[in-house]
PDB file of N, CA, C and O in Angstrom:
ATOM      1  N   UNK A   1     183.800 -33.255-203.704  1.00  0.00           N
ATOM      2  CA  UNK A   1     184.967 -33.709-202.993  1.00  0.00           C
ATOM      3  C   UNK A   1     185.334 -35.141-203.377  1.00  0.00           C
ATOM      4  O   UNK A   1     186.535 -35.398-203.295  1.00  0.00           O
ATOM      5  N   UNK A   2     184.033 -36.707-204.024  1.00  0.00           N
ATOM      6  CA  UNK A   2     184.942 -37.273-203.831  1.00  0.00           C
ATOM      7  C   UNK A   2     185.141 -37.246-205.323  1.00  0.00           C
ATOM      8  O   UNK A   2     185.703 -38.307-205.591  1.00  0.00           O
ATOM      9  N   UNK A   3     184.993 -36.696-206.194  1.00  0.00           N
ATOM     10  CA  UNK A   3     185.192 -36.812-207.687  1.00  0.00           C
ATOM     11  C   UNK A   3     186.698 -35.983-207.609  1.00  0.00           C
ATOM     12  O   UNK A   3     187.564 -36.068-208.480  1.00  0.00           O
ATOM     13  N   UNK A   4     186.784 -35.296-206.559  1.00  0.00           N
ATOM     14  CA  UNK A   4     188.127 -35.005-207.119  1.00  0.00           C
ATOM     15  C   UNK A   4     189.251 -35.909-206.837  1.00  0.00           C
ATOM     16  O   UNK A   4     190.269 -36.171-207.477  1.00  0.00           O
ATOM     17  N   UNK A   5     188.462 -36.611-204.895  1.00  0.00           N
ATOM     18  CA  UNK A   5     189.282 -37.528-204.497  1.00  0.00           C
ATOM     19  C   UNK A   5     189.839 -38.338-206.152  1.00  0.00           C
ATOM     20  O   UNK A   5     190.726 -38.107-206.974  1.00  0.00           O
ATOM     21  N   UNK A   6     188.963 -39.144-206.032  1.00  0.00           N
ATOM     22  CA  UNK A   6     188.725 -40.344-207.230  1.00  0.00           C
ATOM     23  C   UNK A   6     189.928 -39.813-208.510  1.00  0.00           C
ATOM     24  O   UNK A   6     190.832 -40.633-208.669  1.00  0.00           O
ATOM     25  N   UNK A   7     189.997 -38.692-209.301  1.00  0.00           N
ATOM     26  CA  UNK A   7     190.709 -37.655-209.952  1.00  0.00           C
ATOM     27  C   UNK A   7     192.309 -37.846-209.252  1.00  0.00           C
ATOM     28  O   UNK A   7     193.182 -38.263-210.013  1.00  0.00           O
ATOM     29  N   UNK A   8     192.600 -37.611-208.139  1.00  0.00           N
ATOM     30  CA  UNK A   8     193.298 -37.664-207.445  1.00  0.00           C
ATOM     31  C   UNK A   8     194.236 -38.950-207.403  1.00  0.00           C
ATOM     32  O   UNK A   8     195.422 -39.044-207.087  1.00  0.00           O
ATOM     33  N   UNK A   9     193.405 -39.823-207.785  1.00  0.00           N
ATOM     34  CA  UNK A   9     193.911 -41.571-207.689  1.00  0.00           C
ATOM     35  C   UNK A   9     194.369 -41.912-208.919  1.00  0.00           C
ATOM     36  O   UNK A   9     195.406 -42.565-209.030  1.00  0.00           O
ATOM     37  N   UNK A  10     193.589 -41.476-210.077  1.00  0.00           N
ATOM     38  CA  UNK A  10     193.765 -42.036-211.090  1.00  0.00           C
ATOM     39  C   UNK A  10     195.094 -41.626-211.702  1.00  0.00           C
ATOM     40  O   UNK A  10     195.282 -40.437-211.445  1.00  0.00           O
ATOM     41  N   UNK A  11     196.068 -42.135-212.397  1.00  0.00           N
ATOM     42  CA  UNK A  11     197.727 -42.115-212.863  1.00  0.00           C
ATOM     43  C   UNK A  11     197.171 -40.571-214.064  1.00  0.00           C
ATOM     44  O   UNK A  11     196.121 -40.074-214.471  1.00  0.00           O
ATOM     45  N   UNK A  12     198.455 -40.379-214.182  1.00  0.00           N
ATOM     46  CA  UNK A  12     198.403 -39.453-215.660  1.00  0.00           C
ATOM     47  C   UNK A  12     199.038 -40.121-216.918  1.00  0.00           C
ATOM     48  O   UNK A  12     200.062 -40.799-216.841  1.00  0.00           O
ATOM     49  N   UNK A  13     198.550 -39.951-217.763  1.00  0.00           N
ATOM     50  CA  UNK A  13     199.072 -40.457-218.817  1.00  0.00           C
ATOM     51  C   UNK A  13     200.310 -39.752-219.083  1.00  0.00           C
ATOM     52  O   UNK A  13     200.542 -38.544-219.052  1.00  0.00           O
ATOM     53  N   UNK A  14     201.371 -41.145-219.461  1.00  0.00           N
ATOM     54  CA  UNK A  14     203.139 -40.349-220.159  1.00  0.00           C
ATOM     55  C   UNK A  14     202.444 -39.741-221.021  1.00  0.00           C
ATOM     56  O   UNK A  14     201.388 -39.826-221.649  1.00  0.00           O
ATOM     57  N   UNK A  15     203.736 -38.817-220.807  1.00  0.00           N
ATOM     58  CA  UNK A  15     203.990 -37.708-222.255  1.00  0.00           C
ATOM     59  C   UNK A  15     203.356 -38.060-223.311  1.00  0.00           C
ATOM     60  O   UNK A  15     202.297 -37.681-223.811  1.00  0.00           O
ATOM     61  N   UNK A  16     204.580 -39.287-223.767  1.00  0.00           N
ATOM     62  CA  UNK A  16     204.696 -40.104-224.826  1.00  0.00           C
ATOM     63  C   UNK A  16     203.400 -40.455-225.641  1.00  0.00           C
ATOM     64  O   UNK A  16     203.223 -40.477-226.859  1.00  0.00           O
ATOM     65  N   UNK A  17     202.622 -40.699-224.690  1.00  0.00           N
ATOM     66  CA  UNK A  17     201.263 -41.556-224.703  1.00  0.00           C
ATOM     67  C   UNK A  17     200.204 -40.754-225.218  1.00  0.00           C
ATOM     68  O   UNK A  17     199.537 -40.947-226.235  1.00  0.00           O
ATOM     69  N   UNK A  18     200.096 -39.311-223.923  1.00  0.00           N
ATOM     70  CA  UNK A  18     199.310 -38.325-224.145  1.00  0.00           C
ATOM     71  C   UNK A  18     199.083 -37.093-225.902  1.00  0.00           C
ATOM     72  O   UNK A  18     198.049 -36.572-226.321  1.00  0.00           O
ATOM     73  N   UNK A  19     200.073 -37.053-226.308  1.00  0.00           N
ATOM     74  CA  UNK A  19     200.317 -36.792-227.365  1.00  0.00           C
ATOM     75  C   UNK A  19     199.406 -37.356-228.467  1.00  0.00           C
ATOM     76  O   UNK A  19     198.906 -36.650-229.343  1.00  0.00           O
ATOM     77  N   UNK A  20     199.265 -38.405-228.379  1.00  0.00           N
ATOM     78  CA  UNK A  20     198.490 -39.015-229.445  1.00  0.00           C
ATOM     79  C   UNK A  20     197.236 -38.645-229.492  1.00  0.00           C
ATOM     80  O   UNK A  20     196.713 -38.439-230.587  1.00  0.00           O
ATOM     81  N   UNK A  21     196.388 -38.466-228.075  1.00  0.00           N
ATOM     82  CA  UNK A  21     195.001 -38.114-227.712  1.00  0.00           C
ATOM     83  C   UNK A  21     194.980 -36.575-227.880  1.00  0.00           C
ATOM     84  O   UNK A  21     193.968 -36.173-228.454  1.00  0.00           O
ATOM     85  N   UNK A  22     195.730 -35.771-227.567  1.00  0.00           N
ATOM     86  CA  UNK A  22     195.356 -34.373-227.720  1.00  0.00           C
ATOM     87  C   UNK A  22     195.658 -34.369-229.284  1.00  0.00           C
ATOM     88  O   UNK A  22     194.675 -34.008-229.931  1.00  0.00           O
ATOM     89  N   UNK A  23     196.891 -34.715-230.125  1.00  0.00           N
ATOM     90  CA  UNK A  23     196.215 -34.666-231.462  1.00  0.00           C
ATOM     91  C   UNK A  23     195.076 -35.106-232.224  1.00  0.00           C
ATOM     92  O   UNK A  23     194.845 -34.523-233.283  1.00  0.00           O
ATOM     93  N   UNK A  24     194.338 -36.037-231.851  1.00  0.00           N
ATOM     94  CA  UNK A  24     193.350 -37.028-231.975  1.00  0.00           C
ATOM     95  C   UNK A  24     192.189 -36.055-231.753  1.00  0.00           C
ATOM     96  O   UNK A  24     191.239 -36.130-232.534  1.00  0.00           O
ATOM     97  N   UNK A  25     192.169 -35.188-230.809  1.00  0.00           N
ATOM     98  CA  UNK A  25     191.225 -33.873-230.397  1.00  0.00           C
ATOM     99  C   UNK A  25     191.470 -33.523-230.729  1.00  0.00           C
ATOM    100  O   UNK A  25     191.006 -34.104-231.710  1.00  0.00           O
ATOM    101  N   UNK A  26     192.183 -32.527-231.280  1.00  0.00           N
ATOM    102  CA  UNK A  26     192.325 -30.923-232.146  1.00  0.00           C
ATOM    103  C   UNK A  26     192.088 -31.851-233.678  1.00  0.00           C
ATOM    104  O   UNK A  26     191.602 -31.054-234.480  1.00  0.00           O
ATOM    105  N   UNK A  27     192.231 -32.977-234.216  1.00  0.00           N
ATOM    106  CA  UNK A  27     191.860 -32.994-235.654  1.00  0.00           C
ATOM    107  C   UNK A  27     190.285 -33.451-235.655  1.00  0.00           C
ATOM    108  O   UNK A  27     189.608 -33.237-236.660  1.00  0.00           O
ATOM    109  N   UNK A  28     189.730 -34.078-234.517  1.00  0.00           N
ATOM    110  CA  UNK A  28     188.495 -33.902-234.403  1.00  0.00           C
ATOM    111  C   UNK A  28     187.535 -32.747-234.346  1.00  0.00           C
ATOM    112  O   UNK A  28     186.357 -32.593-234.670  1.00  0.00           O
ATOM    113  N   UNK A  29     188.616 -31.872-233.730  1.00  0.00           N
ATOM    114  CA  UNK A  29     187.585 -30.609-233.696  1.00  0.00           C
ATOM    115  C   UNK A  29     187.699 -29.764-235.074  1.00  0.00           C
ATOM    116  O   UNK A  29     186.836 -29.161-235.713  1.00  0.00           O
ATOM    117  N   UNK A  30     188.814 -29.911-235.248  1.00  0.00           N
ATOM    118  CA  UNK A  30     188.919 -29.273-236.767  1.00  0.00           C
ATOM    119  C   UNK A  30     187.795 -29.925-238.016  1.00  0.00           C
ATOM    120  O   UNK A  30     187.409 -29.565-239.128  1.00  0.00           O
ATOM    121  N   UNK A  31     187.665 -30.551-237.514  1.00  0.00           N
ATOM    122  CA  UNK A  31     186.569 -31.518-238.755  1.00  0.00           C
ATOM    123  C   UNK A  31     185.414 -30.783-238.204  1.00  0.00           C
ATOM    124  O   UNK A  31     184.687 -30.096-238.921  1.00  0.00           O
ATOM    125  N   UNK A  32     185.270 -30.901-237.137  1.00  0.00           N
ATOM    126  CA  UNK A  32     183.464 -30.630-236.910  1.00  0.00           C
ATOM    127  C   UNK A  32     183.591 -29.021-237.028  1.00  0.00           C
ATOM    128  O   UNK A  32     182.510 -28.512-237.325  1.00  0.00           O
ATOM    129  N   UNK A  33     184.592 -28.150-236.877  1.00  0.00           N
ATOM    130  CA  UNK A  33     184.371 -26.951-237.242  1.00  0.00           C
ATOM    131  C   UNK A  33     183.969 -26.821-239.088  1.00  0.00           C
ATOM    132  O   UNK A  33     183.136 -26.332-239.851  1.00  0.00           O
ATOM    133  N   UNK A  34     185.036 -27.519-239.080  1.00  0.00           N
ATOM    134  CA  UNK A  34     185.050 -27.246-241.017  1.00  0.00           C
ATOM    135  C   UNK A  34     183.596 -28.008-241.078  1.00  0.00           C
ATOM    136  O   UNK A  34     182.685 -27.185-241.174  1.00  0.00           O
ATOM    137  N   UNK A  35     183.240 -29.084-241.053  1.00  0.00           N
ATOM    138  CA  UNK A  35     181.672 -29.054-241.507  1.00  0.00           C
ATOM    139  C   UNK A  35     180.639 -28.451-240.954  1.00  0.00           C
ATOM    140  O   UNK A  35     179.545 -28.666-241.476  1.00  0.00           O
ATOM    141  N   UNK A  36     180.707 -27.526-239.737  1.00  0.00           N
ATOM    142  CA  UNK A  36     179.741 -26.530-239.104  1.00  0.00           C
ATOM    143  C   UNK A  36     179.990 -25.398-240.190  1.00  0.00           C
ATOM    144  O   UNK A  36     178.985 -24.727-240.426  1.00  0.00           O
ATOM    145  N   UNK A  37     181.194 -25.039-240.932  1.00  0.00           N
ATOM    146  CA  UNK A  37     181.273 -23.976-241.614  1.00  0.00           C
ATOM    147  C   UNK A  37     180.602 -24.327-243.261  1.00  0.00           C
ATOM    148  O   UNK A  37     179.952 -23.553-243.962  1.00  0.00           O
ATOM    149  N   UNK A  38     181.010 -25.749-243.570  1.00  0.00           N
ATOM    150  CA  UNK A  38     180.006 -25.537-244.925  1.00  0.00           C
ATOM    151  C   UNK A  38     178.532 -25.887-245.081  1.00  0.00           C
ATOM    152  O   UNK A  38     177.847 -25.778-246.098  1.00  0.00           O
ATOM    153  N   UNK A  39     178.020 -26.520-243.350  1.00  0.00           N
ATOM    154  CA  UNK A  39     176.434 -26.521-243.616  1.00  0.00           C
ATOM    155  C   UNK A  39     175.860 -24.882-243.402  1.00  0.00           C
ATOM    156  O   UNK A  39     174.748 -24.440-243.692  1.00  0.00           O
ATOM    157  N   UNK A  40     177.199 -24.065-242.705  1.00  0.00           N
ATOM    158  CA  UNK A  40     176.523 -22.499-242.489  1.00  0.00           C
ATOM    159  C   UNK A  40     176.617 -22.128-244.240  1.00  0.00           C
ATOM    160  O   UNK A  40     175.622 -21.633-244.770  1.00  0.00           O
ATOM    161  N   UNK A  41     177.849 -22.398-245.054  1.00  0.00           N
ATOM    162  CA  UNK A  41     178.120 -21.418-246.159  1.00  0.00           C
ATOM    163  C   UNK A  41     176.970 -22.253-246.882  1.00  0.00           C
ATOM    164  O   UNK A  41     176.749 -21.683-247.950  1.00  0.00           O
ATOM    165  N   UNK A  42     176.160 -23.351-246.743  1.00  0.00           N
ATOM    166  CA  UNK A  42     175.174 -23.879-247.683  1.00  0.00           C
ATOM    167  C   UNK A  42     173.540 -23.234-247.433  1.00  0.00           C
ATOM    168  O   UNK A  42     172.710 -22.838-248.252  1.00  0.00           O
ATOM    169  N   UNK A  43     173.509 -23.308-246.228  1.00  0.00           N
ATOM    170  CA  UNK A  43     172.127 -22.381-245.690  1.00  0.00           C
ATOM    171  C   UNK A  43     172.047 -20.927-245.995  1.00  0.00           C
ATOM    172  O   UNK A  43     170.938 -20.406-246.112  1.00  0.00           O
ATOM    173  N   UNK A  44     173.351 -20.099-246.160  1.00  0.00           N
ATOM    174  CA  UNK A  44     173.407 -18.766-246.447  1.00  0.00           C
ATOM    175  C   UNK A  44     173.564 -18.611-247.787  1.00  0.00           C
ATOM    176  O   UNK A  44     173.209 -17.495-248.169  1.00  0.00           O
ATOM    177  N   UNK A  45     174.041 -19.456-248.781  1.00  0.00           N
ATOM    178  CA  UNK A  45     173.874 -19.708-250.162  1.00  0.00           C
ATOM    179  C   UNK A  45     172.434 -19.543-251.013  1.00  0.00           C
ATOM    180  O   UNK A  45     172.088 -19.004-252.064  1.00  0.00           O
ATOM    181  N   UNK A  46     171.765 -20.365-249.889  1.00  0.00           N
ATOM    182  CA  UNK A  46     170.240 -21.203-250.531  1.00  0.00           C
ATOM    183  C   UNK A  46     169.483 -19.324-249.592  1.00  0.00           C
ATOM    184  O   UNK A  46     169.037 -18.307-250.124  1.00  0.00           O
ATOM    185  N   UNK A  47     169.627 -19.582-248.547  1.00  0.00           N
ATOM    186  CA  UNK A  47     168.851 -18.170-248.158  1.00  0.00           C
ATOM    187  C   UNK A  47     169.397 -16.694-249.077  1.00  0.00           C
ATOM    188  O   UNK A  47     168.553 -15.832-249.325  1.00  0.00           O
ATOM    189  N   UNK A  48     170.622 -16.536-249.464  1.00  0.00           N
ATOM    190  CA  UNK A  48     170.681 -15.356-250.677  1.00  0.00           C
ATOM    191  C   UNK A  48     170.196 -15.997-251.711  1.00  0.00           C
ATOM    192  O   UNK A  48     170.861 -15.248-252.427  1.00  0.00           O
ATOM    193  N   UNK A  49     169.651 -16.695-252.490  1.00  0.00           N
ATOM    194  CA  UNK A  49     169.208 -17.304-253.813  1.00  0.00           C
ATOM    195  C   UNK A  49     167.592 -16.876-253.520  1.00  0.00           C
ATOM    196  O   UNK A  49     166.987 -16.067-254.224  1.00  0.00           O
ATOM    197  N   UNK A  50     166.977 -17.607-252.289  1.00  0.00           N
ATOM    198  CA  UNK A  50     165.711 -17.088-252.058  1.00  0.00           C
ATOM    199  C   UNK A  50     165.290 -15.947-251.796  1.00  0.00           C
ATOM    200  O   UNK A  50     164.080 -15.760-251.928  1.00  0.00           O
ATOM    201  N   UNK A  51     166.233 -14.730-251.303  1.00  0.00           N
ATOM    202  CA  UNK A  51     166.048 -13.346-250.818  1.00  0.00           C
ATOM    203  C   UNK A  51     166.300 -12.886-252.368  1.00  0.00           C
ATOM    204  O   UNK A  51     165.579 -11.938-252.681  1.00  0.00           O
ATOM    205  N   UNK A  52     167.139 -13.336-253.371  1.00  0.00           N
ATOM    206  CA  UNK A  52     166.929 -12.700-255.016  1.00  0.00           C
ATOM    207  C   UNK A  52     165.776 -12.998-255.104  1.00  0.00           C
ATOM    208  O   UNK A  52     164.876 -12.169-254.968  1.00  0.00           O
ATOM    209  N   UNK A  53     165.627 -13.935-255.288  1.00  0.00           N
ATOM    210  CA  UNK A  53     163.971 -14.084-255.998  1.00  0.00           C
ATOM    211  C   UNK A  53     163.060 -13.757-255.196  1.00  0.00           C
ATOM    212  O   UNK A  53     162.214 -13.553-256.068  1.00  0.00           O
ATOM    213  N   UNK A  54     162.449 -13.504-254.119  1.00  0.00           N
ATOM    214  CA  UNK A  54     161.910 -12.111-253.886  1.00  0.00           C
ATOM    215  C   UNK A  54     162.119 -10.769-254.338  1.00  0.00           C
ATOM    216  O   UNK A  54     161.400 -10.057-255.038  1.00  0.00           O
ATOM    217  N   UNK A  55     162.830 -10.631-254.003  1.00  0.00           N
ATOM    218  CA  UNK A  55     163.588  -9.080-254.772  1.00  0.00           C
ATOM    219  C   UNK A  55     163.095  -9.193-255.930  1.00  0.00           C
ATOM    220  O   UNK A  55     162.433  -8.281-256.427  1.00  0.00           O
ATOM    221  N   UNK A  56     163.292 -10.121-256.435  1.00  0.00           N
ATOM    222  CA  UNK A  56     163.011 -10.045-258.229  1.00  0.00           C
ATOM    223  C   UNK A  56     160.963  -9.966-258.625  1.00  0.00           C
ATOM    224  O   UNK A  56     160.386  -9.422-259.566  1.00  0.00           O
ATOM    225  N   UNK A  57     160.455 -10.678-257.558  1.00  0.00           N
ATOM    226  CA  UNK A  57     159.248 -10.277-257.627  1.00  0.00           C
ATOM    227  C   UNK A  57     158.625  -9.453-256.865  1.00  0.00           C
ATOM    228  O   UNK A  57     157.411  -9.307-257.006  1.00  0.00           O
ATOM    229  N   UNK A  58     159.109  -8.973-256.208  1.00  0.00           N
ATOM    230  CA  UNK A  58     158.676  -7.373-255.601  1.00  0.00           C
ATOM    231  C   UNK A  58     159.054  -6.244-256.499  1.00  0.00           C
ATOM    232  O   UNK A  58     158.481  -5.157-256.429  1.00  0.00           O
ATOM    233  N   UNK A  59     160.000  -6.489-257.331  1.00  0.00           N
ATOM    234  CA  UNK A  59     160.281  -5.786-258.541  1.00  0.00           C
ATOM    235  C   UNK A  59     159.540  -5.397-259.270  1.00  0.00           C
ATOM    236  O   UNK A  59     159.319  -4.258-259.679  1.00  0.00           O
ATOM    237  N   UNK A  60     158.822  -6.947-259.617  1.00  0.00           N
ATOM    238  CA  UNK A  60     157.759  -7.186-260.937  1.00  0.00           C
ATOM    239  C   UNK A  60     158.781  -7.241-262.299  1.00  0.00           C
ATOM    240  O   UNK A  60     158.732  -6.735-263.421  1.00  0.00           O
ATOM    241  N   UNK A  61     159.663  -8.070-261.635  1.00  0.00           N
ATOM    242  CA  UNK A  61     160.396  -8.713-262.876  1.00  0.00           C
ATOM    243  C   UNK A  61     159.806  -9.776-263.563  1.00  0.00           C
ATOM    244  O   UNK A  61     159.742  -9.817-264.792  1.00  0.00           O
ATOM    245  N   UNK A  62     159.331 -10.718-262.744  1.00  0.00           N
ATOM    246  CA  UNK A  62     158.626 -12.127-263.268  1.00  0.00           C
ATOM    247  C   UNK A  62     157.118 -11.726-262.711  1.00  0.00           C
ATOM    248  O   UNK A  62     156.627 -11.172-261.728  1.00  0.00           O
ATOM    249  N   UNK A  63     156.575 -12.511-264.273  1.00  0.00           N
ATOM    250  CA  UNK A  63     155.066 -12.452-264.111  1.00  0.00           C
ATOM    251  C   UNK A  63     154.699 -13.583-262.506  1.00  0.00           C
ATOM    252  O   UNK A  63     155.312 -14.476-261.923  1.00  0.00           O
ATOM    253  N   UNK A  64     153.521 -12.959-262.346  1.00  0.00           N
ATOM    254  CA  UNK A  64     152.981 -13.613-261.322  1.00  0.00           C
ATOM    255  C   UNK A  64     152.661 -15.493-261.239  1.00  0.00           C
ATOM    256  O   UNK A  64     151.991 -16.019-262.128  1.00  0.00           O
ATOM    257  N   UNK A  65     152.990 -15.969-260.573  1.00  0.00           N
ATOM    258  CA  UNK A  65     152.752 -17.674-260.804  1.00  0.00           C
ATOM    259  C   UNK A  65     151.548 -17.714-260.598  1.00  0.00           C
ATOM    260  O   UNK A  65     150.923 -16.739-260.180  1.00  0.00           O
ATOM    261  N   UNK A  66     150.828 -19.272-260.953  1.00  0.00           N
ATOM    262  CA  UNK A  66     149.183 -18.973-261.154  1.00  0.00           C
ATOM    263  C   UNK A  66     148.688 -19.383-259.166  1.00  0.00           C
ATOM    264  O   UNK A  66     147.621 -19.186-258.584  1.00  0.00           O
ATOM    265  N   UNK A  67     149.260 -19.645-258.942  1.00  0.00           N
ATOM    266  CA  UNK A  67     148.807 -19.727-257.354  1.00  0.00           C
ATOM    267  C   UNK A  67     149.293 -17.999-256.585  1.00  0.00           C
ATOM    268  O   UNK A  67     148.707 -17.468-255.642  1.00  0.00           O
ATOM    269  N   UNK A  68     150.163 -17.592-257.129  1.00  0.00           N
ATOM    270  CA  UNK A  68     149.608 -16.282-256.834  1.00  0.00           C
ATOM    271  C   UNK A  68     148.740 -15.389-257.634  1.00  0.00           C
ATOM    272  O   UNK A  68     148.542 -14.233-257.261  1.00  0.00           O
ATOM    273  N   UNK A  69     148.279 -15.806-258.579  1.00  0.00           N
ATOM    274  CA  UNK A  69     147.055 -15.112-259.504  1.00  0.00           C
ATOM    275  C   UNK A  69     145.786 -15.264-259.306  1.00  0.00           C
ATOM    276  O   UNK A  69     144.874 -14.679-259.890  1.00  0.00           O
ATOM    277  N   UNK A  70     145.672 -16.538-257.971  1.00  0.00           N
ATOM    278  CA  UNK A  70     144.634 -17.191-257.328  1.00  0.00           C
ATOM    279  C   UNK A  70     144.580 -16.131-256.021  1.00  0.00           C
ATOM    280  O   UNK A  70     143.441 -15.679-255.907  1.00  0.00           O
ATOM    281  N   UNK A  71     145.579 -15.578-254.932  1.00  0.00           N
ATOM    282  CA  UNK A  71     145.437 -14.875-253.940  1.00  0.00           C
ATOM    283  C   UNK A  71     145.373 -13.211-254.491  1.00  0.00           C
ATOM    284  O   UNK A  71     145.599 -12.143-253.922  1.00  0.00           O
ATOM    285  N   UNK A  72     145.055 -13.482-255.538  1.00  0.00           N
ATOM    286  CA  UNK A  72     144.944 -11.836-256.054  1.00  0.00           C
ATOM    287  C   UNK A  72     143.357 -11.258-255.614  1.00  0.00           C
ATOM    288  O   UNK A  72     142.392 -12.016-255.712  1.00  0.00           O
ATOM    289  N   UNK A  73     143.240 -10.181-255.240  1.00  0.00           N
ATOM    290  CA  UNK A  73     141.879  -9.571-254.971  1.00  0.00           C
ATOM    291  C   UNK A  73     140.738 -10.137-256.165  1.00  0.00           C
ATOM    292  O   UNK A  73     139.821 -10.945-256.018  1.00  0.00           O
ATOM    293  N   UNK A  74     141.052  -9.595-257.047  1.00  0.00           N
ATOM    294  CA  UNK A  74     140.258  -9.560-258.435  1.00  0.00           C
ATOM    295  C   UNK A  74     140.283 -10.604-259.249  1.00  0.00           C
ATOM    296  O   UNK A  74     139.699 -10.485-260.326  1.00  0.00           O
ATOM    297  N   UNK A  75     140.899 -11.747-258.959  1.00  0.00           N
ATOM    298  CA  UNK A  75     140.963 -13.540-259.616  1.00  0.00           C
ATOM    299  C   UNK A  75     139.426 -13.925-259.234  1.00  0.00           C
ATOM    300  O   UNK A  75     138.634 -13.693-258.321  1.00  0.00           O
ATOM    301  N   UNK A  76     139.465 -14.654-260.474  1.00  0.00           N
ATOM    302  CA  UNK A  76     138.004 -15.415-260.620  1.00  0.00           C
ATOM    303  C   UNK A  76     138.876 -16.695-259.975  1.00  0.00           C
ATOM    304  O   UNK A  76     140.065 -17.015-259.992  1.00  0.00           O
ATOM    305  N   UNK A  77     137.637 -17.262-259.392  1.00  0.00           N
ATOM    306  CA  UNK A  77     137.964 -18.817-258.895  1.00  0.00           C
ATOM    307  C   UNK A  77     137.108 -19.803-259.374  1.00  0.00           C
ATOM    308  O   UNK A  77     137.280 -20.979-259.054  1.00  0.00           O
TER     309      UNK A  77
END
């Protein structure tokens, strides 16, 4: 009740005035959308690059690296 009182007191901004701040918000938000969208299109980039190369060695396209030739059953250590 009194936050609305208080709300209640305070003037509204002219037209004139107000204009400037709601554009001032919508190009702010437009920014933080557009860079929420290329740290997503950069994480989903780098995560399909890493899901190939799995694929590619579950394949047995590429020979084994020597730290996985070390977790092999039958590797001498």
């Amino acid at each position: 009740m009194i936050a609305t009182g208080l709300l209640a007191e305070l003037p509204a901004l002219p037209l004139h005035t107000a204009g400037k701040y709601v554009a001032a918000a919508y190009i702010v938000l437009f920014a933080m959308v557009l860079v929420y969208l290329a740290i997503i299109s950069v994480r989903m980039s780098r995560t399909e690059r890493e899901l190939g190369e799995l694929l590619e060695r579950l394949d047995g396209d590429q020979p084994a690296t020597p730290r996985q030739a070390d977790r092999e059953p039958g590797a001498e250590r």
